[in-house]
C-alpha positions as CSV (number, residue, x, y, z in Angstrom):
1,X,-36.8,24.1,34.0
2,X,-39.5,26.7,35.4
3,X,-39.1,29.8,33.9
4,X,-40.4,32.3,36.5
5,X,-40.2,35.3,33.9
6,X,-43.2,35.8,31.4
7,X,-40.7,38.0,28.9
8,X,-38.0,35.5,29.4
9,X,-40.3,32.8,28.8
10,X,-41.2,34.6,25.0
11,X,-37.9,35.5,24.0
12,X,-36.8,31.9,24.6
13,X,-39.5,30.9,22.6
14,X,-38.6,33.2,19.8
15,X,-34.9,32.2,19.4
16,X,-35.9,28.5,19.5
17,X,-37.8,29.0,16.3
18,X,-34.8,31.0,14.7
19,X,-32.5,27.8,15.6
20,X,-35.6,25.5,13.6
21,X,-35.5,27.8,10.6
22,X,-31.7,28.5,10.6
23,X,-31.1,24.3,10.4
24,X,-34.0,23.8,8.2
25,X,-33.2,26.4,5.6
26,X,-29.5,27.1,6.3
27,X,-26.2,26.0,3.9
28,X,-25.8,22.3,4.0
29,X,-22.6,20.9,5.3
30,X,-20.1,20.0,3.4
31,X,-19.9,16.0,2.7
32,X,-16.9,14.6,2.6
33,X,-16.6,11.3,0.5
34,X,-15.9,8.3,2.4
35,X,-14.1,6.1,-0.3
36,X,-12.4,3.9,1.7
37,X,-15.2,2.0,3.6
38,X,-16.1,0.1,0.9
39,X,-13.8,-2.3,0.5
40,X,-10.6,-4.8,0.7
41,X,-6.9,-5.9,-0.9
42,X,-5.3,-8.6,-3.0
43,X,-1.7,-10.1,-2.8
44,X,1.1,-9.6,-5.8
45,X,2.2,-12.8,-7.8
46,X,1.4,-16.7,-8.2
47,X,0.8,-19.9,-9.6
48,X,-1.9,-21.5,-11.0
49,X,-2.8,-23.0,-7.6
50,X,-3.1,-19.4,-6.3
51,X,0.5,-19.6,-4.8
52,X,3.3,-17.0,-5.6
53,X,5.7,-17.4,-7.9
54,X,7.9,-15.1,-10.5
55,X,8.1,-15.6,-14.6
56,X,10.6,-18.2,-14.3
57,X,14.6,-17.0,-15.0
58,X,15.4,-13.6,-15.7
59,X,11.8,-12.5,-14.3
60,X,10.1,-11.0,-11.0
61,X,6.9,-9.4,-10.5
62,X,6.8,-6.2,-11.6
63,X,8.6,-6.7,-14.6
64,X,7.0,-6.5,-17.9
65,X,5.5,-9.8,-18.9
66,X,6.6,-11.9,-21.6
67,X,2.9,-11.5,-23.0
68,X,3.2,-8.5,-25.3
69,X,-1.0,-8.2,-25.3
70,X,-0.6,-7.1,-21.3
71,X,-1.8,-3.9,-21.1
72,X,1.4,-1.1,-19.9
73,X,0.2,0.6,-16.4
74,X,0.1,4.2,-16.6
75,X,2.7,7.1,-16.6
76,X,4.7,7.6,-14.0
77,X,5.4,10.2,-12.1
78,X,8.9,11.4,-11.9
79,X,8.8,15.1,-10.5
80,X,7.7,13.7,-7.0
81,X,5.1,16.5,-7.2
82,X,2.5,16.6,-4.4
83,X,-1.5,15.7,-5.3
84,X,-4.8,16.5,-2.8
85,X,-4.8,14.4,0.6
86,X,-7.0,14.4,3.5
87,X,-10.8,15.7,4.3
88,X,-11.9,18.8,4.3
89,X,-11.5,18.1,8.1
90,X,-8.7,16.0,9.0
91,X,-5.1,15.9,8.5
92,X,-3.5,14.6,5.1
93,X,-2.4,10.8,5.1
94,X,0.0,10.3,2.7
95,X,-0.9,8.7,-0.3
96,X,-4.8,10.2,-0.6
97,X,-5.9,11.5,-3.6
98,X,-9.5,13.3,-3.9
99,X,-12.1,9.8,-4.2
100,X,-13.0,9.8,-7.9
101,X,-10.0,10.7,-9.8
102,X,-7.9,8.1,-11.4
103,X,-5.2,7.4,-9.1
104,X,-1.9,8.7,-10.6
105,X,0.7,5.7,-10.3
106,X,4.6,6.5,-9.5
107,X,7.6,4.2,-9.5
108,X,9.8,6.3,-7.5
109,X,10.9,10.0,-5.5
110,X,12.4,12.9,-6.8
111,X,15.9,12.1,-7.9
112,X,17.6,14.4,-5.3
113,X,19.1,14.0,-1.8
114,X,20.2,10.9,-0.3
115,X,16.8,9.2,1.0
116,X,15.1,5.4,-0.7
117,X,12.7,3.5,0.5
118,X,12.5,-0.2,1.5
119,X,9.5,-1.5,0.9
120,X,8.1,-5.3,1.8
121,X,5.2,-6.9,0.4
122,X,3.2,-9.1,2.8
123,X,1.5,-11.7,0.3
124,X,-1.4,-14.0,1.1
125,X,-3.5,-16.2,-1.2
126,X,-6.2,-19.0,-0.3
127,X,-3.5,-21.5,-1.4
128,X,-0.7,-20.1,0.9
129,X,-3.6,-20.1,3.9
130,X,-4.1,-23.9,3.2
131,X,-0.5,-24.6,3.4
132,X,-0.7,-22.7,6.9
133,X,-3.7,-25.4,7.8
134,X,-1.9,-28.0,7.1
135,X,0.9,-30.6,8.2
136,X,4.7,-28.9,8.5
137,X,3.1,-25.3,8.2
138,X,5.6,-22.9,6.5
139,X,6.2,-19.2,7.6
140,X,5.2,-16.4,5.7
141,X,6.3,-14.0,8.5
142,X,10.4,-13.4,8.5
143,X,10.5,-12.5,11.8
144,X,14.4,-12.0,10.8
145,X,13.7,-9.2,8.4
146,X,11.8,-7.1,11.0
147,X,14.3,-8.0,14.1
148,X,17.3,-6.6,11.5
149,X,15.4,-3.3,10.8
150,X,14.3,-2.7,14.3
151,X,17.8,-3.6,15.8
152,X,19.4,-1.2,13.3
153,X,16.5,1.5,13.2
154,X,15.7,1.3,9.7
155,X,12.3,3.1,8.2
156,X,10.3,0.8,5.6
157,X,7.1,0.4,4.5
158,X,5.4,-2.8,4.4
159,X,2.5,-3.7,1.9
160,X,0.0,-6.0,3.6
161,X,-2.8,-7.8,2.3
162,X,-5.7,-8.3,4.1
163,X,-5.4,-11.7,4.5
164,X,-1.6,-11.9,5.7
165,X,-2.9,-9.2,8.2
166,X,-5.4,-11.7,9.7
167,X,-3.0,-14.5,9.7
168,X,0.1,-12.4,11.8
169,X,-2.1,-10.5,13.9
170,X,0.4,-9.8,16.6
171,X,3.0,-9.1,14.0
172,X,0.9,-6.4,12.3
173,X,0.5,-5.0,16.1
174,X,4.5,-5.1,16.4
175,X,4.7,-3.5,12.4
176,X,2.0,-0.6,13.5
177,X,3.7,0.4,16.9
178,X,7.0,0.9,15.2
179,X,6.9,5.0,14.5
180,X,9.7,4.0,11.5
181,X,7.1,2.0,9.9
182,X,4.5,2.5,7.6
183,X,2.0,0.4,6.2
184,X,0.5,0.3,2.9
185,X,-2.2,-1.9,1.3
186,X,-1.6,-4.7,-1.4
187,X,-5.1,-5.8,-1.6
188,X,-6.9,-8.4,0.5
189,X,-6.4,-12.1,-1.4
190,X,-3.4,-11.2,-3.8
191,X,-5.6,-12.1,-7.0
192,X,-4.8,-10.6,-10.1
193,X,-6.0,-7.6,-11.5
194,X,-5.4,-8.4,-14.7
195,X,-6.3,-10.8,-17.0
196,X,-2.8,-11.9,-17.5
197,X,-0.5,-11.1,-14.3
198,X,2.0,-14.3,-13.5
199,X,-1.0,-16.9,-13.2
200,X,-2.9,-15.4,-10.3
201,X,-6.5,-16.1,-10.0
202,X,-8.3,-13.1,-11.9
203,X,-10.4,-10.5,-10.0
204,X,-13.8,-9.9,-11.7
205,X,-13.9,-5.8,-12.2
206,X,-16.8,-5.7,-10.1
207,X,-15.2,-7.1,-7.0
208,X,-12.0,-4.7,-7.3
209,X,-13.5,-1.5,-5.1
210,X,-14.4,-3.6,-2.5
211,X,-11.2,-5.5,-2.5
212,X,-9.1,-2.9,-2.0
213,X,-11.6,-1.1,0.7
214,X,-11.7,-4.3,2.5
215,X,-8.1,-4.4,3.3
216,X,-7.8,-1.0,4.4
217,X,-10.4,-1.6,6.7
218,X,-8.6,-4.8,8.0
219,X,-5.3,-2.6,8.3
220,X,-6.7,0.2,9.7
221,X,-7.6,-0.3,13.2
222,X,-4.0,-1.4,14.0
223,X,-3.3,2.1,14.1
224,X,0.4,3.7,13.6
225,X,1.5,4.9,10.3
226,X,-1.3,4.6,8.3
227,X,-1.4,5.6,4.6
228,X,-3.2,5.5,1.0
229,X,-0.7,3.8,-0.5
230,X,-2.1,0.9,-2.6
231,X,0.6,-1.5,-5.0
232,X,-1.2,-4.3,-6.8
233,X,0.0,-7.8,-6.9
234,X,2.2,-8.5,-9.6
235,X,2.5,-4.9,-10.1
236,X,-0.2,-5.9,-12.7
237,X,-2.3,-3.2,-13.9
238,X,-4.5,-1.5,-16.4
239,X,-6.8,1.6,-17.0
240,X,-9.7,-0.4,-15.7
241,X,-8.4,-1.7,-12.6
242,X,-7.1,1.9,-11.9
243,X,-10.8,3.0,-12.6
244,X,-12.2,0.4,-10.7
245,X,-10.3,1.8,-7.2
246,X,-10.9,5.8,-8.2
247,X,-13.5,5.8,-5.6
248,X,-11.0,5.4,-2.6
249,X,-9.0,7.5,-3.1
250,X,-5.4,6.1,-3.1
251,X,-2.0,6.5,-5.0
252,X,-0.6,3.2,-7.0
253,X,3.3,2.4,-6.0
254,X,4.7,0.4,-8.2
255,X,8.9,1.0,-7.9
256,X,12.0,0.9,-10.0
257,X,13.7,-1.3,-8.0
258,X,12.4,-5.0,-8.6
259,X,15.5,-7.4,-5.8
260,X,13.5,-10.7,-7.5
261,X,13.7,-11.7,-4.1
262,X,10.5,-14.3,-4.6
263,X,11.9,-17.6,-4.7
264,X,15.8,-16.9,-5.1
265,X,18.2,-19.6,-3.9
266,X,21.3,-17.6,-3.1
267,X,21.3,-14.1,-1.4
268,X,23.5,-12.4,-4.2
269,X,21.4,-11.7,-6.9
270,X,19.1,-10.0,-5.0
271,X,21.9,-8.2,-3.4
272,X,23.2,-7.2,-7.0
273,X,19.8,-6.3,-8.5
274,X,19.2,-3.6,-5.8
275,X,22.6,-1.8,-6.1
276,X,22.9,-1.8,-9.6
277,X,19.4,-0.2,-10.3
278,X,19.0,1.9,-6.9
279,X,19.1,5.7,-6.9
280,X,18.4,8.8,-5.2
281,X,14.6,8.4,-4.5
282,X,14.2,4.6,-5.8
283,X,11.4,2.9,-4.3
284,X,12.7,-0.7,-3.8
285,X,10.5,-3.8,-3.7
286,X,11.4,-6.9,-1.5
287,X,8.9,-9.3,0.3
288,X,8.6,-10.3,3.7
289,X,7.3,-13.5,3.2
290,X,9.8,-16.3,4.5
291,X,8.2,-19.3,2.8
292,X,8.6,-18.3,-0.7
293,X,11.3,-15.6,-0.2
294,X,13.6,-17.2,1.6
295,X,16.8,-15.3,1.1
296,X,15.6,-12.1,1.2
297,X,16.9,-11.8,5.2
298,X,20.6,-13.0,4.0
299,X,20.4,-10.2,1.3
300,X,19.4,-6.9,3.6
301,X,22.1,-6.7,5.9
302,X,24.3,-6.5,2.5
303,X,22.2,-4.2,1.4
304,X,21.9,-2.1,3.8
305,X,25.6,-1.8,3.6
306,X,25.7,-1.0,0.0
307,X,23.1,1.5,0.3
308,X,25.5,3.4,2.8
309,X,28.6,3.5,1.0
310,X,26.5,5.0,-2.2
311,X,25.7,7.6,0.1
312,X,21.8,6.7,0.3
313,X,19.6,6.3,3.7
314,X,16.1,4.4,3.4
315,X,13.4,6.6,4.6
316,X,9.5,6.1,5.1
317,X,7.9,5.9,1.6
318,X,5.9,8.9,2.2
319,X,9.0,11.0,2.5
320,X,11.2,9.9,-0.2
321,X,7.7,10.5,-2.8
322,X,7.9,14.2,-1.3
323,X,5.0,14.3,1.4
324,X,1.2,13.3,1.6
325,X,0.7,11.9,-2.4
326,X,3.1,12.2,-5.4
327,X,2.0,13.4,-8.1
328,X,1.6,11.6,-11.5
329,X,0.1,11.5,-15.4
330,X,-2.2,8.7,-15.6
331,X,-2.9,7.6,-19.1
């Protein structure tokens, strides 16, 4: 531009150099950790081969092991209080914590109202992918599960690992544009983050940030319900693997409500094991894993219906823990 005006010219030339020395010398901006771009997920559960299975009778993931030297997870929290979430900029997502505090770990809500949550782990290992390579490919999608709660407009929550998400693409699409849904991470190859967690392959410490980062990466760009909710396979865990994912900034679900859906032959066990456990503010786990739960679609609509006459509604997981991130005592 010509400037025309000699005096216009110098006071343009004198506020330009404020502007210099006011970004050069002025407070720096605040920083907001980035925790979550670091990283990926792992599944809950398995065999020897890398494939899921429970304890054997009388067992499911997520109860204690028969191994007395396993290392007990944390406290839990059971006041459903409410911990930091979000940036100093954007909105709270429920389940952040501030990156670089030990994530506090709950099992369930406040133990008021009527509200539960279903919640449905999305397993993958390497051993369940080469089974999807190969002849006779099983599923390890129940469409049926999601067709029942969408038909009946039921909220849940559904786990994913990384690696189930980039096997069911299109169903993650159809999970994420439900507004009843949420989805939470269960890290990105189900491996074990523990040394002794239902024969899973064990994750080397060094590799657990990125694992868990990694999956929310793969989850996020599906959009929808997002959270920081993180359960790890097996339900397996210990100070150091809680350590290890401080840096993203998460809260650990585990539940009190184990169905022992992997694997069951008949529908009413796991029917049974939800009602007789579930209360106000239970967090309940089920998979959604056809292959290797098979009956787990035979058992909802039954408890769905048991649910109701107790009085209780399944809510999102974010509302039955009381808002953005419950609070918890880790040890």
């Amino acid at each position: 531009m010509h400037v025309k005006n000699r005096r216009v010219a110098l006071v343009a030339g004198v506020v330009a150099l404020f502007a210099v020395g006011g970004f050069v010398l002025g407070p720096t901006p605040l920083r907001v950790p980035v925790g979550a771009a670091v990283g990926a997920t792992a599944p809950t559960g398995g065999t020897a081969d890398g494939s899921w299975q429970d304890a054997g009778p009388g067992t499911s993931p997520g109860s204690p092991p028969a191994n007395p030297a396993r290392t007990p997870g944390p406290v839990r929290s059971t006041d459903g209080g409410t911990a930091p979430g979000g940036t100093a900029t954007g909105p709270a997502v429920p389940g952040a914590t501030v990156p670089g505090s030990l994530p506090p770990v709950v099992d369930h809500g406040p133990r008021t109202g009527r509200k539960v949550a279903l919640t449905f782990d999305a397993d993958m290992t390497d051993a369940m992918r080469r089974q999807l390579r190969g002849p006779n490919p099983p599923s390890y999608a129940n469409l049926a599960i999601v067709d029942l709660l969408e038909r009946q407009g039921v909220p849940a929550t559904f786990f994913l690992t990384g690696k189930w998400v980039e096997e069911y693409p299109q169903l993650t699409r159809r999970l994420a544009a439900n507004p009843r849904f949420e989805l939470a991470n269960h890290s990105y190859g189900h491996d074990a983050f523990t040394p002794d967690c239902y024969h899973l392959k064990p994750l080397p410490r060094r590799e657990m940030t990125a694992d868990v980062a990694r999956t929310f990466d793969t989850i996020t760009p599906y959009g929808g319900r997002q959270t920081r909710y993180f359960r790890f396979p097996g339900l397996c865990h210990d100070r150091t693997a809680l350590t290890e994912l401080a840096p993203l900034g998460l809260t650990v679900v585990d539940g009190d409500v184990v169905s022992g859906d992997p694997f069951a032959r008949y529908w009413q066990p796991i029917v049974r094991a939800v009602l007789s456990q579930v209360r106000p503010g239970s967090v309940i786990v089920l998979h959604v894993t056809e292959a290797n739960a098979p009956m787990t679609d035979e058992a909802l609509p039954h408890i769905l219906a048991g649910l109701a006459e107790r009085g209780l509604e399944p809510a999102p997981l974010s509302e039955v823990l009381g808002g953005t991130a419950p609070g918890a005592s880790p040890s």
